[in-house]
C-alpha positions in Angstrom: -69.2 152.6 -240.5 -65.9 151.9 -238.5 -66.0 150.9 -235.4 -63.8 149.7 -232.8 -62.2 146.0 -233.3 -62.5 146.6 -237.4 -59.7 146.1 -239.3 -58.9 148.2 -241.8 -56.3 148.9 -244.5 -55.0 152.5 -244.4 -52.1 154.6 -246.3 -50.9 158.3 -245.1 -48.4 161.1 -245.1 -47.4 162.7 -241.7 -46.5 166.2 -241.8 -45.4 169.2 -239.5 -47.4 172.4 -239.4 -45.1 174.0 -241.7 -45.7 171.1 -244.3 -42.3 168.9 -243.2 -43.2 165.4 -244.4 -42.3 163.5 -241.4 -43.3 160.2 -241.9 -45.3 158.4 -244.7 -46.5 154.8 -246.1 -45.3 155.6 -249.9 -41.8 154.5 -250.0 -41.8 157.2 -253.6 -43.0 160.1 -250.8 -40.6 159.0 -247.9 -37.5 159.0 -250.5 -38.5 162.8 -251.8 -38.9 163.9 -248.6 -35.5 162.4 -246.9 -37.4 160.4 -244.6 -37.4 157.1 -246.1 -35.6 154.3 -243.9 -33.4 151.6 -244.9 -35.2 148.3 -244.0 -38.3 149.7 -243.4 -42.0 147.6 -244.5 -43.2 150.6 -246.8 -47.1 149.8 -248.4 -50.4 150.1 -247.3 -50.8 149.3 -243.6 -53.1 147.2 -241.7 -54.2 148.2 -238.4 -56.8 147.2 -235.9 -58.7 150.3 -234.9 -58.5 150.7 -231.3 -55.6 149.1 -230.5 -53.0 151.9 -230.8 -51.6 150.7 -234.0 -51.4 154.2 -235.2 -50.7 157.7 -232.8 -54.0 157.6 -230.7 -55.5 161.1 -232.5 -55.5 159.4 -236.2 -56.6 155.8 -233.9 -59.6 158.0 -232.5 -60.2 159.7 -235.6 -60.5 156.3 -237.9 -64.0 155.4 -236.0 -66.8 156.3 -237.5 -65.6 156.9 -241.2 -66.3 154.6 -244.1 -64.0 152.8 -246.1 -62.8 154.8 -249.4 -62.9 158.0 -246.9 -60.1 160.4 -247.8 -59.2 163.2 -245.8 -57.2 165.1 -242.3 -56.9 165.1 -238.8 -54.4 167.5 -236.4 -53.3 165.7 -233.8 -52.7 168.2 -230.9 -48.9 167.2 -229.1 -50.7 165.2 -226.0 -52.5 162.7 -228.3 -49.4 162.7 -230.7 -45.9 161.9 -228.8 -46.6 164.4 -225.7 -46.4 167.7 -224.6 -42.7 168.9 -224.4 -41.2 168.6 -220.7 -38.3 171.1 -219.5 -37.4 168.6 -216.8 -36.7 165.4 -218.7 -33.2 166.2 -219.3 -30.3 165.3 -217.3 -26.8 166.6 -217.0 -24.5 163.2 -217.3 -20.7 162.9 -217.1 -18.9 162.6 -220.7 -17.3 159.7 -219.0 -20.4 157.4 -219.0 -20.2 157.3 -222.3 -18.0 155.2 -225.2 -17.5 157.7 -227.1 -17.3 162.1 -226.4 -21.4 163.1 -227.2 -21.7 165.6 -229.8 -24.9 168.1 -229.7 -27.4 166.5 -231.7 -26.1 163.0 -231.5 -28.5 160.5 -230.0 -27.3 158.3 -227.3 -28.6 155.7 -224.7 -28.5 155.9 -220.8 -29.6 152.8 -219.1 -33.0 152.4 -220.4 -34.0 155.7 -222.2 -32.7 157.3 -225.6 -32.6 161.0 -225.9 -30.6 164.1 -228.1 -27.2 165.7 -226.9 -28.6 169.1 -226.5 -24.9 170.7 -225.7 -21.8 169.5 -224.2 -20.4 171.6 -221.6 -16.7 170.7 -219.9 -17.1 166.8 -219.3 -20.4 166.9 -219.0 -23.4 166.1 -221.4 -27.3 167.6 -221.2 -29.4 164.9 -222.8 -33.3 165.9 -223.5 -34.8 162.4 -223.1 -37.9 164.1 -224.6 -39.3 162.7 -228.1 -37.8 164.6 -230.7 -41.6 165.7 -231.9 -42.4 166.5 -228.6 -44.6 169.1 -228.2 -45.7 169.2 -232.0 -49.0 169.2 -233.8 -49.3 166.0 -236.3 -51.2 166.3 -239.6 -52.0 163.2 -241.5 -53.3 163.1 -244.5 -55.2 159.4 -245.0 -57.3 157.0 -246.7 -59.0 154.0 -245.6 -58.8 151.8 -248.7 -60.3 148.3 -247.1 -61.9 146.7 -244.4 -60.3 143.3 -243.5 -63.2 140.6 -243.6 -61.4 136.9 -244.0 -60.6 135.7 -240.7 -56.8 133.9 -242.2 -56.0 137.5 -243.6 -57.0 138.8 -240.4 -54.7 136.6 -238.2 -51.9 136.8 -240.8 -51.6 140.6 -240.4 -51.6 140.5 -236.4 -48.2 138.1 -237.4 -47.5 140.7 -239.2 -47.9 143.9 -236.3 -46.5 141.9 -233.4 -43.6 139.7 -234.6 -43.1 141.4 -238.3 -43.3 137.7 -239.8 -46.2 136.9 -242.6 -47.7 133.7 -241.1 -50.7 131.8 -243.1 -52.7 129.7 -240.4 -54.9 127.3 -241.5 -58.3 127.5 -239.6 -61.1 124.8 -239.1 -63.6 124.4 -236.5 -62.6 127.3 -234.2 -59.1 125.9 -234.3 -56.8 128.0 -235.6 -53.1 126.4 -236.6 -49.9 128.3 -236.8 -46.8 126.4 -238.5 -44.0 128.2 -236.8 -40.6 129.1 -239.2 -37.5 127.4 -237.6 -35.4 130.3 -237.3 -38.5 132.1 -235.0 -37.8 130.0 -232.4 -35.0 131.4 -231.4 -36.1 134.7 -232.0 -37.0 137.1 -228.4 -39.7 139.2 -230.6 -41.6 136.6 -231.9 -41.7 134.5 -228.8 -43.3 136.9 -226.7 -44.8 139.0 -229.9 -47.0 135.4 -230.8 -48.1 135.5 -227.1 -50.2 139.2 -228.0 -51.3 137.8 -231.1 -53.1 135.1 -229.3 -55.0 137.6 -227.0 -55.5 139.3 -230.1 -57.3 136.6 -232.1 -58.8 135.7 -229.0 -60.3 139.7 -227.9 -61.2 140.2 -231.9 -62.2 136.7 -233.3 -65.3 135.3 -230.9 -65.2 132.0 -233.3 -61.9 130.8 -232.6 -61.4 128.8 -229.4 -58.3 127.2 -229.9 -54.6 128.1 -231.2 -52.2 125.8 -231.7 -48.5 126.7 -233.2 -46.7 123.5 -234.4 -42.6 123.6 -235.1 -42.0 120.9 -238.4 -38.5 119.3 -238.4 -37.7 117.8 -242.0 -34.6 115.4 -242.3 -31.8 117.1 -244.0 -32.3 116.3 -248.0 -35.9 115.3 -247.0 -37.4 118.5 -248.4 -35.8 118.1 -251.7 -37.2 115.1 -251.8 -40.7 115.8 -250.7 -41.3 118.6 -253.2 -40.1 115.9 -256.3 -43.2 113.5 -255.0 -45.4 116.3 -254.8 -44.9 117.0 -258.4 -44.7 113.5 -259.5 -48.3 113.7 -257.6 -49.5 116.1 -259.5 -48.6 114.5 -262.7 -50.5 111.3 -261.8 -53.3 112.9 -261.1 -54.2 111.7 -257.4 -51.8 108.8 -257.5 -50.7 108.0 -253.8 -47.3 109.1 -253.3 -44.7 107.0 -251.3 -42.2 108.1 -248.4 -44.2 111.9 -248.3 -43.5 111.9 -244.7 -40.3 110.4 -243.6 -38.1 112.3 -241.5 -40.8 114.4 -240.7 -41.1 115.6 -237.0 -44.2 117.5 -235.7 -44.3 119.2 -232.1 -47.1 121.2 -231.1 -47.7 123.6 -228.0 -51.0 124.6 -227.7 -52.9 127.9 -226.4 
């Protein structure tokens, strides 16, 4: 039986009351339906149950099913994206914005994003309310897996909070992470990898150590490492010579 803490493989379709698909993990059912999003991870999805992975009426509605279990749940508008509000909307100057608003164009102010609703003289009302506001949910899902191995575990909380598939290596209640070069650099990993730690830390009682280590290979190095792997290979567990010049290792520990 799921419980809280489990993870779990899911897939769904999101719909309207009237049947409008709204959202959906099938890329084929996203694409018939005009909702499919350039860029977007379509697939099965992985999703720790209880942690608001999901919109909390399907999150609430996952516990106490079994994997393999097929079926609905209507999510009423307050555990869904909210009941509508009449008072968030605001009546802005056309001159605060690049560009003249349009009705139905969605713009920024400061730190919300909301619709042009109309455009009256030179000035705008935006409804900073979610556009499904106010709107029952119906998703149709299956739970297809419960996650068990604790790499595949860790990979997908990678996966949720930064969006990068990282394979950590775990031994002894040490898990280590070998951090891509590029994600350094990167604001959403850097403070995405700090939640996965609390996850692995709140979901994983075994692990009592993460480290993240950065690896800086000469330039022509790699190259050059990969040919004396395979020449290793062919001589069947013959040492292999200069496998670690240029190398660099840094670690920061959590």
């Amino acid at each position: 039986m799921i419980k809280k803490g489990d993870f779990i493989r899911i897939s769904y379709i999101a719909k309207l009351e009237d049947g409008t698909v709204i959202d959906s993990t099938d890329e084929s059912v996203a694409r018939e339906h005009g909702v499919y999003e350039e860029g977007a991870r379509y697939g099965d999805i992985v999703v720790v149950v209880g942690e608001g992975h999901v919109l909390r009426g399907l999150d609430e509605d996952l516990e106490g099913k079994e994997v393999g279990y097929r079926g609905s749940v209507e999510v009423p508008p307050e555990k869904a994206f909210g009941e509508y509000d009449e008072n968030n909307k605001e009546v802005i100057s056309i001159t605060k914005f690049n560009e003249k608003p349009m009705p139905g164009q969605r713009v920024k102010v400061g730190e919300k994003t909301g619709i042009v609703e109309k455009v009256i003289g030179r000035r705008a009302v935006v409804d900073f309310n979610h556009p499904l506001a106010g709107k029952k949910i119906i998703f149709d899902y299956e739970i297809k897996e419960m996650i068990e191995d604790p790499k595949e575990k860790i990979k997908y909380l990678f996966l949720i909070y930064t969006g990068r598939e990282l394979v950590p290596k775990i031994r002894a209640g040490k898990v280590t992470v070998e951090v891509p070069r590029d994600a350094s650099f990167n604001q959403f990993f850097l403070l995405g990898k700090y939640t996965v730690v609390d996850q692995i830390f709140k979901h994983m009682d075994d692990v009592k150590e993460v480290v993240f280590t950065e690896k800086f290979v000469r330039s022509g190095e790699e190259e050059k490492e990969e040919k004396e792997r395979s020449k290793g290979k062919k001589g069947k567990g013959k040492k292999k010579r200069g496998e670690k010049a240029g190398e660099t290792e840094m670690k920061e520990e959590s």
